[in-house]
Structure formats: structure tokens, C-alpha cells
N, C-alpha and C positions, 0 to 999 in steps of 0.2 A: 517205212518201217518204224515202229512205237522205240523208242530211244529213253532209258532212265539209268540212274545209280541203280543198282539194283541188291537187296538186302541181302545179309552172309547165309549159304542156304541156300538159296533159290534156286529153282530149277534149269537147265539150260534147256530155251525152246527155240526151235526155227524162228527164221523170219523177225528176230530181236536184234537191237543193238544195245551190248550191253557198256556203259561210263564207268568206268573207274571214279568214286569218289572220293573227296578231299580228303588226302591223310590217310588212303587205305589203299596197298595193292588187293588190284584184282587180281583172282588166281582160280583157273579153272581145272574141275575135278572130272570125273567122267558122266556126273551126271547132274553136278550143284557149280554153283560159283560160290567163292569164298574170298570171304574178305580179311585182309591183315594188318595186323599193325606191325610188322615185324619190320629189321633197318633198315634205313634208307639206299639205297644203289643208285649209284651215279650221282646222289645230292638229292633223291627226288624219293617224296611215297607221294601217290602212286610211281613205280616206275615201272617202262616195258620190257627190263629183260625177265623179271619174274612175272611178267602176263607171259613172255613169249616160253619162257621154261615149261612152266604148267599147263600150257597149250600141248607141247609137244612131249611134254612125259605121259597125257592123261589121251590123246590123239593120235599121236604119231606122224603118220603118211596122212591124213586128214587135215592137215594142219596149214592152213596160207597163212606168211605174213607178210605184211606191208607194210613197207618203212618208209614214210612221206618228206614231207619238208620237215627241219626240228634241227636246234643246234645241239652239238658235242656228240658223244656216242651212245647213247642210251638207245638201247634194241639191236645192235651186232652180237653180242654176246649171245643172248637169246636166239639170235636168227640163226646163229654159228648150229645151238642143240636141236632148231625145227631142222634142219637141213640134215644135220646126224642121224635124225630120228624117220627119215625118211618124206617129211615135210617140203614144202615149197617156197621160195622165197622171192618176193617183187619187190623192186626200188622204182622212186619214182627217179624221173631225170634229171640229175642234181641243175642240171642248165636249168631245168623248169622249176625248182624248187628256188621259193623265198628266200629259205634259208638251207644250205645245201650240208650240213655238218653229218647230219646223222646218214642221210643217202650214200655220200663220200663214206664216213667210217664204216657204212655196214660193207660197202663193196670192197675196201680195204680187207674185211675179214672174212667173207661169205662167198662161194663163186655164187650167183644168185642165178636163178630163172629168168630172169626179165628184169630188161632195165626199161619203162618205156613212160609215154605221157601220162596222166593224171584218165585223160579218158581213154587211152589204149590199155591202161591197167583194168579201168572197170570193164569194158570187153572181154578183157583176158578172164575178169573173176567171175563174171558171167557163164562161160564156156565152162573151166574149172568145175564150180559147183553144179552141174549138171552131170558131173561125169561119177561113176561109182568106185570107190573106194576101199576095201576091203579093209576092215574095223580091227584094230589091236591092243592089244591089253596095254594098259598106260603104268605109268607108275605116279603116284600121288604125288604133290606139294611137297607134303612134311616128309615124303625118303626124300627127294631133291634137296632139301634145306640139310636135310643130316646130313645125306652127301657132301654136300659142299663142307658144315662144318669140321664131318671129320677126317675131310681133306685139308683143311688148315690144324686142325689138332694134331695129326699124324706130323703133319709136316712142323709143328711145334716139337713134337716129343723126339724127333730125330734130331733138332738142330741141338736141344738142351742135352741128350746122350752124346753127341759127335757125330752123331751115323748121319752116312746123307747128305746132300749137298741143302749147305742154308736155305731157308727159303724168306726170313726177317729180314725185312730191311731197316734202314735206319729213320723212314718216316714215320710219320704217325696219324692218328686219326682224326681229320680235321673234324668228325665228329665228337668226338670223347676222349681223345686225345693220347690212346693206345697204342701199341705199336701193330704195324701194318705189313700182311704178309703178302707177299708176293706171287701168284698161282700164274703159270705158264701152262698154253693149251697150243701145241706147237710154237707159231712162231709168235700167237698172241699172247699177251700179259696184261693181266686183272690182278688186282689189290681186294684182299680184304684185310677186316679188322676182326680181332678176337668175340668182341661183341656180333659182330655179322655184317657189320657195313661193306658194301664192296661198291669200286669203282673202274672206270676206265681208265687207262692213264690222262687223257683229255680232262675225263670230268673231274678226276683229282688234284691236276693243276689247278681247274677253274675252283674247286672248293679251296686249295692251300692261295688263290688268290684270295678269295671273299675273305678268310678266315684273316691275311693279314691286312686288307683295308680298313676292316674292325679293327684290331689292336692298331692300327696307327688314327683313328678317327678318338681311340678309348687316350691314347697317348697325347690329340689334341686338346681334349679334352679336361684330361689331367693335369697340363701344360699352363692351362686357361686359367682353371683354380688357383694353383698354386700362386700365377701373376697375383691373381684377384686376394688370396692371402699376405702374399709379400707387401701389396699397396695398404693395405688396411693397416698391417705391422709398422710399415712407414707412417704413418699419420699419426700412429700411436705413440713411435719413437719421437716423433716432431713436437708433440703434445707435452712429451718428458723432457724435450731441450737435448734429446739424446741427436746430435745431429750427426754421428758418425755411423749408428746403426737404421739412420733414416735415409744415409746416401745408399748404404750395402742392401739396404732392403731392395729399393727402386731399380739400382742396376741389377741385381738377382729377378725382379720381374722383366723389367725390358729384355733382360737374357732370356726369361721363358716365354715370355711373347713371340719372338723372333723366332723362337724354337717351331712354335704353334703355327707361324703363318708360316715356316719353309715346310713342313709337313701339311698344310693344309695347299699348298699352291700345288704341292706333285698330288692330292688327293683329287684336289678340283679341276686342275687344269692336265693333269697327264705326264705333267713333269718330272723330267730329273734334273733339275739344275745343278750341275758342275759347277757353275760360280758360286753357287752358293754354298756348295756341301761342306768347304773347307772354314765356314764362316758357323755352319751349323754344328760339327764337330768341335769347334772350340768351344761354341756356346755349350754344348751339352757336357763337355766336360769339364767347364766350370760350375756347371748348376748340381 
């Protein structure tokens, strides 16, 4: 079958496979695909819980999804609404999957159809699409997107009256740095942000991880400089016979170097060094 990105628009035909491309969820309507730039879920655009949303608001009972190998939780969430919506759902066998994160969390959230091999699935979808369906009225992308946001708005304007039990919590957006609201769908829990980002609790550890290997790479960094000023001020003070503010310079760098390589060894190597922390704590609090 002919396999492309395919442009916002276009029509949905048989016998296509249609890619998501870079930087744009796919999102199908009932009769076009549409493309978005709207925020990112789970750390990702493209991502599959808004292919799998729009599948089953715009399809319903028509609706297979398949959730392969792929780390963290992107696509439970979605598979949670095809299933609601009268839709079907196959994982592949997390044993047989490379990488087993997204099969694990979707089964975690979905009772699914089938759990089966890579080629006992294509079987299975073979059979499926043969069988006929009776066609139901979908509801679009943009009611889905409102939905959701003004189910985080509602649940804003109840916290800020009193009414209602909270739904803020006290993190924030590791995209834009927001504060992030809390949506419970029974016993599972999703995050969004006022802007729209929404996550799994998985993927929002791994983004509030990324977010601080960055600020301590920016802190290496900064660490570096600063040696690299202090030295240049010592040579300057050496230059003036000033030999008291040429010793204070040096050791004020060697203290930020120090600083720089115990933050760069837990960055490169994986480390927490215990021996060191109480070494690095002084450092930082004299600098």
C-alpha cells in the first residue's frame, strides 16, 4: 500500500497508509485528515493519543487500534476513548516487543481485544476489516480539544471559588512552565497544562527528568565561565602586585571547577556520589 505524509485536507481513501509528519499531529475527521500544530502530549507532536481520539470520535465502532513496541505511555489514553466509543483494541506481546513500555501501559489501562504476536495481529486485522460495521456519527477534533479544555477550565474556576475538590497541583509545565492540572478518568490520572499540554504520569516524569539534566548541564556550564573569569581577574590582580585578591580569585575558581566536575560526573556517569555531596555543598556555599 502507497505510504506518505499526507497534506491537512486530504481526503481519507482505502487501501492508504497515512504518516504523521514532523511537528504535526495527525487527526482524522470523517471524511479529511487534518493536520495540527496544537500542544504537545506526552512530550511529543506528533502524538498517538490525539490520532487515537480523533479516530474514535470521528469512527467509533470502526475504529482498530494498535499499540506496537514504543517506550512510556503514549496511546493508552487514546485506546482508553476507541474502546469507550465502541472501537477495538490489539497490543502487541510486550515479551515480543523491543521495547515493551507503551504495550505494558496500554494493558495497564485498557481491557484490550487481543494481546497477540506481530503476525497473529496482522491475521487478526485481516479477518476484522472484512467484517461490516455499521457507521456512526463522530464528533470532530475541535468538540474533543474544547472538551478536554473546558474540563480543565471548569475544574480551574471550581478550585478558585472553593467549590469542588482541587484538581492543581503543585507541578508545573515542563513545557512553559505553568501550573498543571490534574484529570482523573477512574482510576487513571492524566495531567494537563492550561495552555493544553497534557501528559501521562510516565511521560511527565521523563519530561520533569530532561527538563532537569538541562538546568544542571546550563549550571555546568555556568560553573565553567565563571572559573574561566575568576582566572583571567587573577592574572590581572598579579599584574597590579595585588597578591591577595590573586590568591581569592584562584581558590573562588578551583571552587567552581570542583563544583562543574561533581555535577558533570552524576551527568556523564549516572552518579550520585555521597562522598562527594558534602564536599560539593561546602563548595557551593562558599561560592
Amino acid at each position: 500500500m502507497p505510504a506518505a505524509h499526507p497534506a491537512d485536507g486530504d481526503p481519507i481513501l482505502p487501501g492508504r497508509i497515512y504518516i504523521a509528519p514532523p511537528n504535526r499531529h495527525l487527526l482524522l475527521e470523517k471524511e479529511a485528515v487534518r493536520l495540527s500544530s496544537g500542544p504537545k502530549e506526552n512530550g511529543f507532536r506528533p502524538a498517538v493519543d490525539p490520532l487515537f481520539r480523533s479516530a474514535a470520535r470521528s469512527f467509533g465502532p470502526r475504529t482498530i487500534a494498535v499499540i506496537l513496541s514504543g517506550t512510556l505511555g503514549d496511546g493508552g489514553m487514546g485506546a482508553r476513548v476507541i474502546k469507550a466509543t465502541g472501537g477495538l483494541v490489539l497490543v502487541q506481546d510486550p515479551d515480543e516487543a523491543i521495547f515493551a513500555d507503551m504495550p505494558l501501559n496500554t494493558l495497564r489501562r485498557v481491557t484490550v481485544d487481543q494481546v497477540a504476536s506481530i503476525k497473529e495481529i496482522v491475521a487478526r486485522l485481516i479477518q476484522l476489516v472484512t467484517q461490516d460495521i455499521e457507521a456512526q456519527g463522530g464528533v470532530s477534533m475541535a468538540e474533543d480539544v474544547q472538551k478536554d479544555a473546558k474540563s480543565v477550565q471548569t475544574g480551574m474556576e471550581n478550585f478558585e471559588s472553593g467549590e469542588g475538590s482541587a484538581r492543581a497541583t503543585s507541578l508545573t509545565c515542563p513545557e512553559y512552565g505553568g501550573t498543571v492540572w490534574e484529570i482523573a478518568e477512574g482510576e487513571i490520572i492524566s495531567y494537563r497544562c492550561h495552555v493544553g499540554h497534557a501528559f501521562s504520569s510516565e511521560s511527565l516524569l521523563v519530561e520533569q527528568s530532561e527538563a532537569l539534566e538541562s538546568a544542571l548541564w546550563t549550571a555546568v556550564r555556568t560553573l565553567e565561565e565563571r572559573a574561566s573569569l575568576l582566572r583571567r581577574m587573577a592574572v590581572r590582580a598579579r599584574q597590579l602586585g595585588n597578591q591577595f585578591s590573586e590568591k581569592s580569585f584562584i581558590e573562588e575558581s578551583q571552587e567552581a571547577e570542583q563544583n562543574a566536575d561533581v555535577i558533570r560526573q552524576v551527568l556523564v556517569n549516572g552518579k550520585n556520589p555521597e562522598a562527594e555531596a558534602s564536599a560539593y555543598t561546602t563548595a557551593a556555599d562558599s561560592s
